[in-house]
C-alpha positions in Angstrom: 119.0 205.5 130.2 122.6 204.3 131.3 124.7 206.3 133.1 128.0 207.2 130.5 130.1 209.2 132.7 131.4 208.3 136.0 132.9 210.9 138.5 136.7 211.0 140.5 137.8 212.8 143.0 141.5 213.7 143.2 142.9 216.4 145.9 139.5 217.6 146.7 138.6 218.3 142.4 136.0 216.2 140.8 137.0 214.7 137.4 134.5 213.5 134.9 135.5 210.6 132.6 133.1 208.7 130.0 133.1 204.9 130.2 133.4 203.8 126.9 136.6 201.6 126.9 138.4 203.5 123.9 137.7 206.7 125.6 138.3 205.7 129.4 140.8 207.8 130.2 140.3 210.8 128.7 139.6 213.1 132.1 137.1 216.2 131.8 136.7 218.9 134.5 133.9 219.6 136.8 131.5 221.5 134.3 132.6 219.8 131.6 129.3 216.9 131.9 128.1 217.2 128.2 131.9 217.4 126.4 132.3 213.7 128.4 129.0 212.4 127.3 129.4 213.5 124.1 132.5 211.8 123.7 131.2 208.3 125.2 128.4 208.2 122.5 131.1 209.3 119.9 133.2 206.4 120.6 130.0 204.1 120.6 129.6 205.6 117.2 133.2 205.4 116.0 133.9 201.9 117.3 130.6 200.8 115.4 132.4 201.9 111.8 136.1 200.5 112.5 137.6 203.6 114.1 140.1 203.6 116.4 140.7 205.8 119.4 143.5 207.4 117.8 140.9 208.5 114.9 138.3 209.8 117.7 141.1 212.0 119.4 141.6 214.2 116.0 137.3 213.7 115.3 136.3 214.9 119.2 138.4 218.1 119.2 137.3 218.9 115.4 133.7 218.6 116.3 133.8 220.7 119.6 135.7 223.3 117.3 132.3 223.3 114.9 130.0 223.3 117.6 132.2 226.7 118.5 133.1 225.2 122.1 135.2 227.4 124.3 136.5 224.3 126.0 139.7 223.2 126.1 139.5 219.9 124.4 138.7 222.2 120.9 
């Protein structure tokens, strides 16, 4: 399977970000693994039915929000 996320390091914190283009910069922090890869296959998904990044940015948070996520990006 192919590696979605790739890792950063900035002042000593890692950063997690998912490599989907439409989603590239969106930064996660450490811990936050699944949220990225999640949000990778999301865009793969999204981009696949005409959606555009602006779209996933109101679907990601909505869907964290059902899945009763604590994180921030709910």
């Amino acid at each position: 399977m192919e590696e979605v996320i790739r890792f950063e390091y900035q002042e000593g914190m890692r950063f997690i970000y998912p490599k989907h283009p439409m989603v590239k910069k969106w930064k996660f922090e450490d811990g936050q693994e699944a949220e990225a890869k999640l949000c990778h296959i999301m865009a793969v998904v999204a981009e696949k039915n005409g959606m555009s990044g602006n779209d996933l940015m109101h679907l990601f948070p909505a869907s964290l929000r059902m899945l009763k996520s604590k994180s921030e990006w709910a």
